[in-house]
C-alpha positions in Angstrom: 237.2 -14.5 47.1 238.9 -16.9 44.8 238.2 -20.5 44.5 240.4 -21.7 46.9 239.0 -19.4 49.7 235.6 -20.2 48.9 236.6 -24.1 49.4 237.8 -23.1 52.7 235.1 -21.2 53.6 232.7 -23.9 52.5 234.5 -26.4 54.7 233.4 -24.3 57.7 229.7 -24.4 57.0 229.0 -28.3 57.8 226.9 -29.1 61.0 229.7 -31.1 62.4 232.3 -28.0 62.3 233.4 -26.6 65.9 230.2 -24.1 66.8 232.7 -21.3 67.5 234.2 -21.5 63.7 231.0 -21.9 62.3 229.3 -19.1 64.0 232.1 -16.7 62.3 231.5 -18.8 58.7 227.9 -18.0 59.3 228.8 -14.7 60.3 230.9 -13.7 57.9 228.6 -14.8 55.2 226.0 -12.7 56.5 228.3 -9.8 56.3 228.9 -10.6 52.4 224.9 -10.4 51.7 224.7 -7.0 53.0 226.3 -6.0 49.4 225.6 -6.4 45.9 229.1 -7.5 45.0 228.3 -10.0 48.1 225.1 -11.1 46.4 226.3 -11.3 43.0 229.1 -13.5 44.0 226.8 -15.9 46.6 224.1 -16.0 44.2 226.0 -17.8 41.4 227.7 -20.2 44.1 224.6 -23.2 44.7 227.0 -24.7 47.0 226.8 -22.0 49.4 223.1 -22.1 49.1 222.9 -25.4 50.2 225.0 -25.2 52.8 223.1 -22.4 54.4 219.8 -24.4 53.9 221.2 -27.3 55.4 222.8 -25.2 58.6 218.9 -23.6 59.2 218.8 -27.1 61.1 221.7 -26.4 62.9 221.8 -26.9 67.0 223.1 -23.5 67.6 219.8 -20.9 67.3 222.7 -18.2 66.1 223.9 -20.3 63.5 220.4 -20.9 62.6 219.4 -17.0 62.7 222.7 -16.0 60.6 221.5 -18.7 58.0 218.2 -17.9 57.4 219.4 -13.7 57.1 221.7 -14.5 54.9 219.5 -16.8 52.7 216.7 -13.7 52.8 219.4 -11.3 51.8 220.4 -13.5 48.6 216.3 -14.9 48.0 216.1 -11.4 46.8 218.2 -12.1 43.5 216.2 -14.1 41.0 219.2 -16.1 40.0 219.0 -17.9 43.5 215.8 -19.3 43.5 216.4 -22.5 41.5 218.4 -23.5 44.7 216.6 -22.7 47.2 213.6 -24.1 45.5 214.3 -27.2 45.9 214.4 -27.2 49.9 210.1 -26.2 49.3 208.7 -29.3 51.4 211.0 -28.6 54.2 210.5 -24.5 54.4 206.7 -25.0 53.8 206.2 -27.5 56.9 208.4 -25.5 58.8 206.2 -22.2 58.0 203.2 -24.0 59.5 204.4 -25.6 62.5 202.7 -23.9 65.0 206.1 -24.5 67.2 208.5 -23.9 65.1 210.7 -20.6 66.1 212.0 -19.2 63.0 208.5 -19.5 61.1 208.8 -16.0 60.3 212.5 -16.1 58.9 211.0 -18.7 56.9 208.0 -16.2 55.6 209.7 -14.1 54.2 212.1 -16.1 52.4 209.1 -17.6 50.4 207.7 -14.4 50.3 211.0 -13.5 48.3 210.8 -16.9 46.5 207.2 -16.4 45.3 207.6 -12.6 43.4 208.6 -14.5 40.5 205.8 -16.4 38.6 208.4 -18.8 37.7 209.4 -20.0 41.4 205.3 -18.9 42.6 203.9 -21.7 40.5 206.5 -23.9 42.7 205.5 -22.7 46.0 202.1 -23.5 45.1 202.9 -26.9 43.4 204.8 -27.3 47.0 201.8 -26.8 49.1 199.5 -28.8 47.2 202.0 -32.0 47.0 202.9 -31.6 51.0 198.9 -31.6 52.2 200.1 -27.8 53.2 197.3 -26.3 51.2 196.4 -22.8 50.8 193.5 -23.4 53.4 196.5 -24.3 55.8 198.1 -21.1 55.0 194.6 -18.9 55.7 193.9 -21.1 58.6 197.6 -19.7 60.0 196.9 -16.0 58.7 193.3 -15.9 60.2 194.2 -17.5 63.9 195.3 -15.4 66.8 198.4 -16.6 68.1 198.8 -19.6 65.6 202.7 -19.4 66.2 203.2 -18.1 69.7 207.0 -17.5 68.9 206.2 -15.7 65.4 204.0 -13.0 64.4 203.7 -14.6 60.5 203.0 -11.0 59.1 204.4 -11.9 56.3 202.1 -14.6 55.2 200.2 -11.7 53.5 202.7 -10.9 51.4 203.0 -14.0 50.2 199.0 -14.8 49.9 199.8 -11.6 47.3 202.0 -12.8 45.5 200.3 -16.2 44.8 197.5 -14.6 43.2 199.4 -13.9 40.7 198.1 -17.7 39.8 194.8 -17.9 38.6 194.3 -21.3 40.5 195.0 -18.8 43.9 192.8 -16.6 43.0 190.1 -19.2 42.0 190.6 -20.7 45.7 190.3 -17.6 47.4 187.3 -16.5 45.3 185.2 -19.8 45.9 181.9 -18.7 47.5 181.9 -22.2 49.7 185.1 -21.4 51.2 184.4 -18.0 52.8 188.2 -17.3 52.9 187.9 -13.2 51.2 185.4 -12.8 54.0 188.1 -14.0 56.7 190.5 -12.0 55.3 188.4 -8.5 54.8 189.1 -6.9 58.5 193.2 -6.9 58.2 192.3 -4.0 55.5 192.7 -2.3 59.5 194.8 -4.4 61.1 197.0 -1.4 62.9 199.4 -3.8 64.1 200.9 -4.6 60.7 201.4 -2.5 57.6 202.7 -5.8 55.7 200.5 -7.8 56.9 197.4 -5.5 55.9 199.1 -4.4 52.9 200.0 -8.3 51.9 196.3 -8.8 52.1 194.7 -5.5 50.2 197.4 -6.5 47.6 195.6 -9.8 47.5 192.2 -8.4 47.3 193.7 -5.5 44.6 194.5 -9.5 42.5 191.4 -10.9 43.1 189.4 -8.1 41.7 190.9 -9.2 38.4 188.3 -11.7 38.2 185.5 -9.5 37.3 183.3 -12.8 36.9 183.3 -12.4 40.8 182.7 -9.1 41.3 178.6 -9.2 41.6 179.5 -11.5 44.5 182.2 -9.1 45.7 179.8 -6.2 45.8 176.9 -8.0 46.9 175.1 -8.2 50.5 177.7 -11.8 50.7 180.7 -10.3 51.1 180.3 -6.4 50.4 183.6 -6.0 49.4 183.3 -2.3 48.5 183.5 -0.5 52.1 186.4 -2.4 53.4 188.7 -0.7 50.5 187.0 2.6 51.1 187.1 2.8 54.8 191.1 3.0 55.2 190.6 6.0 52.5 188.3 7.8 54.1 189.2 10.7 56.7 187.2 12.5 58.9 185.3 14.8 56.6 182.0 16.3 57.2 179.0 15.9 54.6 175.7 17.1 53.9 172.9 14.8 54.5 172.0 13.8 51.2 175.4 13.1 50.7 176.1 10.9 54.0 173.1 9.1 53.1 175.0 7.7 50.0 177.5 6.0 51.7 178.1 3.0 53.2 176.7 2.9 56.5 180.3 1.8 57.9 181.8 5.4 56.4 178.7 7.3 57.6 179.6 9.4 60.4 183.3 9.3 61.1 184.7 10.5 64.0 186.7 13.6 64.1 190.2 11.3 64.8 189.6 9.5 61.7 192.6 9.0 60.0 193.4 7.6 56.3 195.5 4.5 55.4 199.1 6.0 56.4 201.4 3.9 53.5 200.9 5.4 50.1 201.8 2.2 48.2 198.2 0.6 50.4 196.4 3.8 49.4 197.4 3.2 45.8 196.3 -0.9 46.1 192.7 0.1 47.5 192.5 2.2 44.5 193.4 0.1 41.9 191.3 -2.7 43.7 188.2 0.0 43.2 189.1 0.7 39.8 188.9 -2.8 39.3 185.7 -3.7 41.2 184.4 -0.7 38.0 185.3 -2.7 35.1 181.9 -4.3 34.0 178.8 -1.9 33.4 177.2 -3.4 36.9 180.1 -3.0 39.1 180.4 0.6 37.9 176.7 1.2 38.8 177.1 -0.5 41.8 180.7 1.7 42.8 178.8 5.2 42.0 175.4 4.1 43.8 177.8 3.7 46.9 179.0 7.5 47.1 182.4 6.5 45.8 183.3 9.5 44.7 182.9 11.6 47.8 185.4 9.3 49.7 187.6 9.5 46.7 186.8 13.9 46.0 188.1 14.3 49.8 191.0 12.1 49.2 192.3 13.7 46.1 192.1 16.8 47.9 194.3 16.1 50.9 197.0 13.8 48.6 200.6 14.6 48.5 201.7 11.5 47.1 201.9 11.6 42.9 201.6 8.2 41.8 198.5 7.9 44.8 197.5 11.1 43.0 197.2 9.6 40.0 195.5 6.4 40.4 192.8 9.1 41.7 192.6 11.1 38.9 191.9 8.0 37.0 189.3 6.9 39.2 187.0 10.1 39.5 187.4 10.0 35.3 185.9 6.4 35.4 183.2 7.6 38.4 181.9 11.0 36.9 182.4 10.0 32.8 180.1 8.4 30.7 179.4 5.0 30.5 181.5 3.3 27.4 179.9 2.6 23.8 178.4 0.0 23.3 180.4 -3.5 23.1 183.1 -1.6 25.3 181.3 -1.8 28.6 183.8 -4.6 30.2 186.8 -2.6 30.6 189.4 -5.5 31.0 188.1 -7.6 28.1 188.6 -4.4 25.6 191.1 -5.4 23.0 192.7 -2.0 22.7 194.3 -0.9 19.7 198.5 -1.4 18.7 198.6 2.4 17.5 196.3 3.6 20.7 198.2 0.9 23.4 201.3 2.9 22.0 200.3 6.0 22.1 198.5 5.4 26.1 202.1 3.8 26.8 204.1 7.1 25.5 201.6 9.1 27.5 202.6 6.7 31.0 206.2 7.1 30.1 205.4 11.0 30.0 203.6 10.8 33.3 206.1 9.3 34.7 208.7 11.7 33.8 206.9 14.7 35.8 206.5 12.5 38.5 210.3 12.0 38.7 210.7 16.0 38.4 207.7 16.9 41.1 209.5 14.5 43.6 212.9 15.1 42.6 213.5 11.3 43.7 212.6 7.7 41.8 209.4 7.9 39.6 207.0 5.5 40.8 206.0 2.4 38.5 203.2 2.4 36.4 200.1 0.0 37.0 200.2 -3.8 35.8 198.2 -4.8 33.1 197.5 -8.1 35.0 197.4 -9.4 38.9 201.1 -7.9 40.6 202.8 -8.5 43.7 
């Protein structure tokens, strides 16, 4: 598409152009985001940004639908979130109008927006500025039926990724608040895996904060049984053993069946692993039969990278406590020589990953709070 097309094409997308010509601009657009050549050339063009962004208020709903695709297609692309920043106040109110039909379209495009940390911080800068607060945001999450003509799913995807913020996680983490304890039974929610996987990752982010994580274990919240629950399966033990457990993982029924995505699996054990960092938490993981949910799980799972993050757990469950000035895992300052040589050894992991699955090796743990 040279220039002069592209000032044609533009000319359709105004709300005053004939609905029938601008349902096929629209249209046609759409078509172009379904490649990368498509995205490439949209995503450097913030003149067809805005006009897509200012035809989500069009009168026609297909018009409207095309739009916001098209702009979820191209909010994938880094280079187009400048642009479509700037439209924040307006996306955000429309997110939490409780009547407002394309609430989820609008999810997911901040969902897209808010993976960066750059365009993240401006979502959240957003909210606070437009009185749409991340209490407004939970409120919407938590509520049956907030948006009768939207399921919102998405909104835990995008509690996720702003915890990458430490201001998020501080919020979500205030013991007046009571908002992790709202959010702890969508660790089950059936209905949804990205809605329940939106909010383990944000519990996986919050575990971070290992300043909280006597709280987390503690009677307040008991954090602990909610991430091992999804990976337990219907396994059988010996008294003495059951006894260990949480009472919620006691006694399982014979149809019990484990957390069924294996990127979820992998986030409930990285949010354990977590939860182990300080000498306490460690003590508090083992006392809690930890490693008999996680013995039965390595047992049964197929999944390498899943595989893995177990491996590394049951080390940290059945090894000896750390020397002495090491026992807060995340404040250890490991190293240039050892970081390197740990970092060869992931690279090396990696690479028989690749070969076991014959497919695309799966990506390393962060070294901070992820998406």
């Amino acid at each position: 598409m040279d220039e002069e097309q592209a000032r044609e094409l533009l000319g359709f997308l105004r709300l005053d152009t004939r609905p029938d010509l601008k349902g096929q601009a629209t249209g046609y657009i759409l078509g172009l985001t379904g490649s990368v050549e498509g995205r490439t050339l949209l995503a450097g063009r913030p003149d067809f940004l805005e006009a897509l962004l200012l035809l989500t208020g069009d009168r026609s709903l297909a018009v409207v639908k095309d739009s916001y695709h098209s702009l979820i297609n191209l909010s994938v692309a880094a280079a187009t979130h400048g642009a479509l920043a700037k439209e924040l106040p307006v996306l955000l109110h429309r997110l939490l109008d409780p009547g407002y039909a394309f609430a989820d379209q609008v999810c997911t495009l901040l969902s897209n927006l808010s993976r960066e940390e750059g365009t993240c911080r401006q979502v959240f800068q957003a909210m606070q500025e437009e009185g749409l607060g991340l209490a407004r945001a939970v409120e919407a999450f938590c509520t049956e039926g907030y948006n009768q003509k939207a399921a919102l799913h998405y909104l835990g995807p995008l509690l996720s990724n702003l915890t990458q913020l430490p201001e998020t996680r501080e919020f979500l983490l205030d013991r007046s608040r009571c908002v992790v304890q709202r959010l702890l039974p969508y660790t089950q929610y059936e209905a949804s895996a990205i809605r329940r996987g939106g909010v383990i990752g944000t519990l996986r982010n919050c575990c971070f904060e290992y300043k909280y994580h006597e709280w987390l274990l503690g009677a307040e919240v008991d954090l602990l049984p909610f991430l091992l629950l999804p990976l337990a399966g219907p396994e059988e033990f010996p008294e003495e053993e059951m006894e260990r457990l949480p009472v919620d993982l006691q006694y399982l029924p014979q149809d019990k069946q484990r957390e069924k995505d294996p990127d979820i699996r992998k986030m409930l054990l990285e949010a354990v692993m977590l939860l182990t960092a300080t000498k306490a938490g460690r003590q508090r993981v083992k006392e809690k039969g930890t490693y008999l949910v996680v013995r039965e799980l390595h047992q049964q799972e197929t999944e390498p990278d899943v595989l893995a993050a177990c491996e590394k757990l049951i080390q940290v469950l059945i090894g000896d406590e750390p020397e002495a000035g090491m026992e807060n895992l995340l404040e250890v300052e490991i190293p240039e020589d050892v970081e390197e040589r740990l970092q060869r050894l992931d690279r090396e992991e990696e690479r028989q990953q690749e070969t076991q699955s014959e497919g695309p090796g799966a990506q390393t743990g962060s070294q901070g709070p992820s998406r």
